[in-house]
Structures are given as C-alpha cells and as structure tokens.
N, C-alpha and C positions, 0 to 999 in steps of 0.2 A: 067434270070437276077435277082439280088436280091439286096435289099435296107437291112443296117443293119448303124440301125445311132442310138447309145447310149447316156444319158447324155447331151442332146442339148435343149435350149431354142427355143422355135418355134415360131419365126416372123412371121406375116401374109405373106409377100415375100419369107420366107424360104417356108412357108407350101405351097404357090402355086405352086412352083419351085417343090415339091416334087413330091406335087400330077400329075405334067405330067408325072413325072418320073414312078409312082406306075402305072399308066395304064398298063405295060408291066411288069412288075415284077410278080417272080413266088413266089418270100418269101420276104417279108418286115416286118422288126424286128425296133421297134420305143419305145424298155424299156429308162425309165426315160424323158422322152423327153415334162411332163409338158404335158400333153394333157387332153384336156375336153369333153365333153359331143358334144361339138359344133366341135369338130373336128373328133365324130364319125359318126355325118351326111354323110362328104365328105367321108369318110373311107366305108361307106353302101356301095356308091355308086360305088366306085373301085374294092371291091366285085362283086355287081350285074354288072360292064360293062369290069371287067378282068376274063376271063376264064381260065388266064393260073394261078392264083394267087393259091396256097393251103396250106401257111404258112401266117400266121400273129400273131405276136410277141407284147402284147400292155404294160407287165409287167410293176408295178409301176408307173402307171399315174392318175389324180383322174378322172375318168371318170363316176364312180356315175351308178347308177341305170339308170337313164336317157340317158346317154352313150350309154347303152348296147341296151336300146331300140331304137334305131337307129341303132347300129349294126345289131342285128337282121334283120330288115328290109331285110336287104342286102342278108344276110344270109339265108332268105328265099325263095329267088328269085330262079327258075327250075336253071338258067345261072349260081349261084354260085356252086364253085367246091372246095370249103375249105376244107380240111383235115385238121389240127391243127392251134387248136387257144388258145395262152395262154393269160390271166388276170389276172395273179397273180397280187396281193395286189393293184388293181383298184377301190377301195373302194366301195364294191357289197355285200347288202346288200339281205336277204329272195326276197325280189321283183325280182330280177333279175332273180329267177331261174325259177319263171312262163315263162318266155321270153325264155327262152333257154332249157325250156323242150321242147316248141314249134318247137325249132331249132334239139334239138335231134330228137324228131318223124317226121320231114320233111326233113330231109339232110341225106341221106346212105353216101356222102362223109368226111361227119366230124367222124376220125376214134381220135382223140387225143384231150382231152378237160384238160387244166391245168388251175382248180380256187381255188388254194390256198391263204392264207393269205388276204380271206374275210370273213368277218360277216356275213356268209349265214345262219349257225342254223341247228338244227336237222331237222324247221320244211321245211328251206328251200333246203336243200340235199333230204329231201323225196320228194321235188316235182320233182326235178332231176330224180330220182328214178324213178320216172312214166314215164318220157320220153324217160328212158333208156328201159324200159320195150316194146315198140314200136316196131312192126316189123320192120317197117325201122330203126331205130337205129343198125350201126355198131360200136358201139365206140368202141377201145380197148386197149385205154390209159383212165383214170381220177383220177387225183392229185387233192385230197383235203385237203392236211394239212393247218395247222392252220386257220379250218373255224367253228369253236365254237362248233363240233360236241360230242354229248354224248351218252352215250349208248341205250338211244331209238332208233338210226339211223342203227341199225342192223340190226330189222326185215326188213324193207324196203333193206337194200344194198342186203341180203341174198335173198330177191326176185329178184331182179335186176340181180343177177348172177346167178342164174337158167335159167332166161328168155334170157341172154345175155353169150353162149359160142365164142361170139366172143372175149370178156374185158379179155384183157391179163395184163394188169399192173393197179394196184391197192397202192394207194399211203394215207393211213390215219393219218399218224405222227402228232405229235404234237395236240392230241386233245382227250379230257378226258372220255375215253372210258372206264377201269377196266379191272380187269379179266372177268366178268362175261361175259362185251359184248363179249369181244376178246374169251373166247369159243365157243361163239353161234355164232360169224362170222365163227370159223372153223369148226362148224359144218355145215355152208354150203357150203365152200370152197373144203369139202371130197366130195359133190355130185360131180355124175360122169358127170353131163353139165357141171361145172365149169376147166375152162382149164387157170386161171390165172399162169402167169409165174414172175412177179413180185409183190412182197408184203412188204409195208414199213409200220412198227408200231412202230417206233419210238417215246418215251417220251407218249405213252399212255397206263398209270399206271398199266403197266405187271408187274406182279410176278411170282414166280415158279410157282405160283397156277394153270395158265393157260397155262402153258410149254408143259405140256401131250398133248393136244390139240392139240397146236400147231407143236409138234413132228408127230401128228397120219396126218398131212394136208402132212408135209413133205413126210411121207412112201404112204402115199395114190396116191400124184399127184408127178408124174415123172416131168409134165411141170413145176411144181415151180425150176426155177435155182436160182432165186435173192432176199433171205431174208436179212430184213432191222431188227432186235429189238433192235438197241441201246438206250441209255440211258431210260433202264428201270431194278428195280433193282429183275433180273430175279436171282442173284447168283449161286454158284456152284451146289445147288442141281436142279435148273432148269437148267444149264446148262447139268449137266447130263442128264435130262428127250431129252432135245433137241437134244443132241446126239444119242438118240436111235433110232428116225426118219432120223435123217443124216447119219447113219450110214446103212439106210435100203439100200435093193438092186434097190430098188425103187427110194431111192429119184437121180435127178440128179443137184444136188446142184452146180452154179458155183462162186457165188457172195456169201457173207456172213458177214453180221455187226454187229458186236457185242461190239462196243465201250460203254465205262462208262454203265456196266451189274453188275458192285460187284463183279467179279470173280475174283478169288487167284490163286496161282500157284498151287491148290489143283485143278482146272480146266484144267491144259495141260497136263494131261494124258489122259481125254478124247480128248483133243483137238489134244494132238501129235497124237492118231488113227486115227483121221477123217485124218488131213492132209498128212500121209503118208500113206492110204487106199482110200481114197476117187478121185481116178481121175479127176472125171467133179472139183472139186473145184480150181479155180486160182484165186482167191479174197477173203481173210480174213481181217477184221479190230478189232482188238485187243484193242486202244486208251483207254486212261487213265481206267484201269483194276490192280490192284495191283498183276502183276504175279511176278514180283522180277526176279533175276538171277536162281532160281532154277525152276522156272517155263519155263525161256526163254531158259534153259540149255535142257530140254524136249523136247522144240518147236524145235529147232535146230536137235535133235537125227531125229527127222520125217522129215525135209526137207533134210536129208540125205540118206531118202529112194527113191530107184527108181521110186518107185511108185507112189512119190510125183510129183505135175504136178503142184504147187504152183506157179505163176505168182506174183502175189500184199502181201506183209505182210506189215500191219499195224500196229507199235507196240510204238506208241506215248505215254511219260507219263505210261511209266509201270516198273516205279522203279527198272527201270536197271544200271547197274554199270559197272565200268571194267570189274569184278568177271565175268562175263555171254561173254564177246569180244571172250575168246578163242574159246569158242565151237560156236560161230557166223561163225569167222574164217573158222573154221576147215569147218562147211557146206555150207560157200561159195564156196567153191573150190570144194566140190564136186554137189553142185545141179546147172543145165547147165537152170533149167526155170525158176528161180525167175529172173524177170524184175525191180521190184521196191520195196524199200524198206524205208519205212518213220519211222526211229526210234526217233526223237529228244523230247527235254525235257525229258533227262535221263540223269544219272550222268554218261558218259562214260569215262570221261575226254581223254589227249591228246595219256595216256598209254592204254586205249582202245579203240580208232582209231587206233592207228597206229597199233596194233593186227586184227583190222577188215579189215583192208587195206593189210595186207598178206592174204585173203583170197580173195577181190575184184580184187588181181593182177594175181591169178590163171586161167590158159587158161579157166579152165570150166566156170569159172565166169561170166554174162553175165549180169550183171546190167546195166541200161540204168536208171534210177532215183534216189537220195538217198538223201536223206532225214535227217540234222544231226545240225539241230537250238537246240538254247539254252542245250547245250550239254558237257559242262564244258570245250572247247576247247580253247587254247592259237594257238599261232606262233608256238610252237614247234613241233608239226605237220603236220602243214602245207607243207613243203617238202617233207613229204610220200604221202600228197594227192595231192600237185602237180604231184608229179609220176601215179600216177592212173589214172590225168586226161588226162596223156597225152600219158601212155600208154594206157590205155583202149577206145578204138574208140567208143564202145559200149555205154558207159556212157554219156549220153546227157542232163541231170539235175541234179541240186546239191544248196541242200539251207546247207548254213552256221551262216543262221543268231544268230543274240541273243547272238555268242560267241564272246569272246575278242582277236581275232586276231593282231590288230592294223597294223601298216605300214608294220612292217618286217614279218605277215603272210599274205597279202593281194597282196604284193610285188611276195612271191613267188606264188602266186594262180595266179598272170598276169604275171608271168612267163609261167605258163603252159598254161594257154592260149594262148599265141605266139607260142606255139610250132605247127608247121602243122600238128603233130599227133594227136593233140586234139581236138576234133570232139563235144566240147561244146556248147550247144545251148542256154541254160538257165541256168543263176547262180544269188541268191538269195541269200542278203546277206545286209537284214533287220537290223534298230540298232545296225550296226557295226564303229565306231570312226574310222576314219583315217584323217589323213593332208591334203591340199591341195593339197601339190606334188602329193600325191597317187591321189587324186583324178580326178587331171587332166590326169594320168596316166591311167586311167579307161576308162574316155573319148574317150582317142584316139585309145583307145581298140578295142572300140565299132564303134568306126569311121572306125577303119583299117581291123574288121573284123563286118560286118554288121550281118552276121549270129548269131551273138553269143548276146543274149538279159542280161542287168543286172540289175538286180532288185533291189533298196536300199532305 
C-alpha cells in the first residue's frame, strides 16, 4: 500500500486519519504537506511499529534539526526496515548529520539517503562521511546538492568512497567546489573500490581545467553510465578533453548533460562521433549551447548512422532556425530509435515544422515525445501537425506552448485529437490565447476522451 499525499494542509484530524492509515503502508510520500518537528514524533513511531514501510518521502517541510532527532529514534530501532528516505529542503542544519551518521552506521537497510537543499556545510557532510565509512553502512544512493558544500569536503567524500564500493549514485550539483576539488574527487573516483555509476556536478564551477580528469574517471570506470556537468562553462576545448574518455572502449556511457557548458557548433564534430559511435549512449542534453544550424546540421549526419542507438536529444535554446529543419527531416526518417525530442525556444518558425513533420510522418520514425514551445509557430502549421498526430500512434506527447496559434490553430489540433487514430496522452499548451468557444471545446475533449491530459 502506499500513501502519496502532495501540497495538503495537515489538520490535527487529517493527521490522525493518516497515521492509521500509515501503519500498513509500504511508501508514504507527505512533500509540501506543512509538517513539523512534532509530527516527526508520531512518524518515529510508524517506522519503529511498520515493518513493511521502506520509503518515506518528507521533501519540503520545516521539520528542523529537531524533527530529525525524532526521526532518528525510529530509525534506529533493530524493527526499522527503511530503505530510502528523502529530506530535501527540511531546513537541516550541520546538527542534523551527527543524528544520521548514527543512523548510517546502525541501519544496512537504508540503501538511498536524499539531503539536498539544506544548510549542512562542509563541516557537517564530513560527519556524514564517518558514518558512511561504517561496516554497516550500505548506502548506494546520496544527493547532496545545494547543501553549502566547498572544496574541503573532498578529502572526506574520497574516503567515504574507498571504504564504501557499494555507493553507486553520487549527486553534488549546485555547490562551490572549483576545478581543483573536482580533480582530487576524480582522482578517487579512478580507484579501483569505487564502482559509482552516477555523478551529477552540475553549476560547480568547472572548467576545461578539470575536463582531463574528469575524461581519465570516464576511460577508467565502465560503471559510470550517467554524467551530469551542466551549467558549468566547461567550452569546446573541455569539451574535446571529455570526448577523449567518451570515446574510450571503456567508458559505457548512457545518460549525458551537458546543457548551458559554452559550447559552439565547433563542438559537434566531436559530439556527432560520440553519437554515432557510441552505442551504450541514449541520452544526450545539449539545452541552451550556441550550436546554431551548422552545428545541428552535424548532429543530424550522426543520428543517421546505424550505429547511433540515440533515444532522448535535448536541444532546447540552441539557436536553431528553419536553415537546420531539412537535414532534421531527412534523419528522422531514417533513425528508427530516437523516442524524444525537446527542441523549443528556437526560431524554427511554421516553414520549419512543416519540414520536420515530413520526416516525423516517415514509417522509421518513432517518436513518442516532442517538444516545440516558444518556437515562432502560427495556425498555419497546424494541419501538418494535426496529420502527425493522428497519423503517428507512436507519438504520445507534444508541448506547443508559448506559440501563437490562436482558435483556427487550436481548432485543428482538437481536430486531431477526435481522430481514433490519435493515440495522444499529453498536450501542453502553456500561454496559448484562444476564445471561449475554443475553450469550452477543449473541455469536452477532455471529458469525451479522458485519456488524453491538457495542460494550459
């Protein structure tokens, strides 16, 4: 059984009501839900008297230092069997992690620990550290972004991962680490204990400087599939360095982020090799990157190769135009694995949709997601992507927002809709104007086909 209640005000009768309910629940997820210190008393206790419990969800509540030490309690009872517990932004402070180091070295069940978006500190992630270090400690998740962390917290984490090959996902985003930490993390990351398979360093203040590094972690560990280095301004020449370990026979890369990195379309040359050489890779995020049409003209030659096994392109905010649609086109129709494809906030306008829609209408074509907000579209496209939607079965999401469609484009999108060939689940279609007529027309859309969700 599982409890997942968002966004709710909690009554002293709402919260008794609950808590019978939580006795027997296996996940109970309570983010936003206003809770305090005094409501993590009763929550110890559902821990220590449910044995079937091993999710708990507390995200975004103020529950304080104090909180925690009542949770704990619970938590270290022989009878608790928690496996993942998140806390993000529960306002937890250094004190908290004395409490829950205690819970790392006493619980081998708790395998996923998420405390981002608290004020814990270098000095309190090091107490973390120690706990992690504990033969009993099996964690093999922990998310710490945005928790005040700086480059002293390296010698400590590179301990932690020596002592701990069971920690597979590694999460430090948003917190002010430099080049210098983020080498000497990968220089522990190469030891041969360390078996992480994800690593997010996102927005902490990477440069090319420490690329090399970070390429030698990729060639070294096959386990790493899921690198995260967005928004850090790594540019073309780190991006080359990062190529060199992506490109090793070693690495088996399958997820990859690289949104807002600085990089020009003087980057998808390396980048068209990875993707059409790289097999394990079906997740690339390209987002606000200045590769332009000639850059995206590249990307396109490499999803044209067989070889390419490309699932997700991200290519949001990268100064794309008509100019770049045809050769879109042209490798849609021939690559059968790209699923999703999020291009908007680009100047594609109506005369490159309707170019990219003769390659979305080709048998190979298999998209199931597409992605085309704020995208310089009008109405008079609109009846080529009716067509798509109701030819293409495959196709199951579609945002439109942010363009100027108005009634007579919106008109023919609930046209395709009605069609029984169109197999739409989710249509999104954020800051779009239309009348009331239309709008009541939407309604009964949604009335008449329940499956189909719209989002405005």
């Amino acid at each position: 059984m599982e409890l997942d209640i968002q966004c709710e005000e909690m009554s002293p009768s709402r919260w008794a009501e609950l808590l019978s309910t939580m006795k027997s629940c296996k996940s109970i997820r309570l983010d936003d839900c206003n809770l305090s210190s005094s409501n993590c008393e009763d929550l110890s206790s559902i821990i220590n008297t449910n044995p079937s419990l091993t999710e708990l969800k507390l995200n975004n509540n103020e529950l304080g230092d104090a909180g925690i030490e009542y949770l704990c309690k619970g938590l270290l009872m022989p009878s608790c069997s928690l496996q993942k517990l998140w806390l993000q932004n529960c306002n937890l402070t250094s004190a908290s992690c004395e409490t829950l180091r205690s819970v790392l070295g006493a619980q081998p069940s708790l395998t996923e620990l998420h405390i981002g978006d608290n004020k814990l500190g270098t000095a309190g992630v090091k107490v973390l550290c120690q706990g992690m270090m504990n033969p009993n400690c099996k964690l093999q998740k922990l998310q710490l972004e945005y928790c005040e962390l700086t480059a002293d917290i390296v010698e400590a984490l590179n301990a932690a991962l020596q002592s701990k090959p069971t920690l597979k996902e590694l999460s430090l985003s948003n917190n002010t680490l430099g080049d210098t930490a983020v080498k000497q993390l990968c220089w522990g990351l190469v030891e041969a204990s360390c078996n992480v398979e994800l690593l997010h360093l996102e927005n902490c203040g990477i440069t090319s400087d420490s690329c090399r590094e970070i390429s030698a972690v990729l060639s070294n560990k096959s386990s790493l599939i899921d690198l995260s280095v967005g928004d850090n301004k790594i540019g073309d020449s780190g991006l080359a360095l990062l190529c060199q370990g992506l490109m090793h026979p070693n690495c088996k890369i399958q997820k990859l982020w690289l949104w807002d990195c600085d990089l020009t379309s003087a980057s998808c040359k390396d980048l068209s090799r990875l993707i059409s050489t790289k097999e394990t890779l079906t997740e690339i995020s390209l987002i606000d990157n200045n590769l332009r049409d000639l850059g995206m003209e590249m990307l396109c030659q490499a999803l044209k190769d067989p070889k390419s096994k490309l699932q997700e392109l991200w290519i949001r905010e990268c100064g794309l135009t008509t100019a770049c649609c045809k050769a879109l086109s042209s490798a849609l129709s021939v690559n059968k694995h790209l699923k999703v494809l999020h291009m908007g906030e680009n100047k594609l306008g109506d005369a490159g949709v309707e170019l990219v829609c003769e390659g979305l209408l080709h048998p190979n074509c298999n998209i199931q997601s597409l992605w085309l907000g704020n995208c310089d579209l009008t109405a008079a496209c609109c009846a080529t992507l009716a067509t798509v939607m109701a030819t293409k079965q495959c196709l199951t999401e579609l945002d439109l927002s942010y363009n100027s469609l108005e009634d007579e484009g919106i008109r023919k999108i609930c046209e395709a809709l009605r069609n029984p060939s169109c197999n739409m689940q989710q249509l999104i279609l954020y800051d779009i104007f239309w009348s009331s007529e239309v709008d009541d027309e939407l309604r009964a859309l949604e009335e008449s086909k329940p499956e189909v969700k719209i989002i405005s």
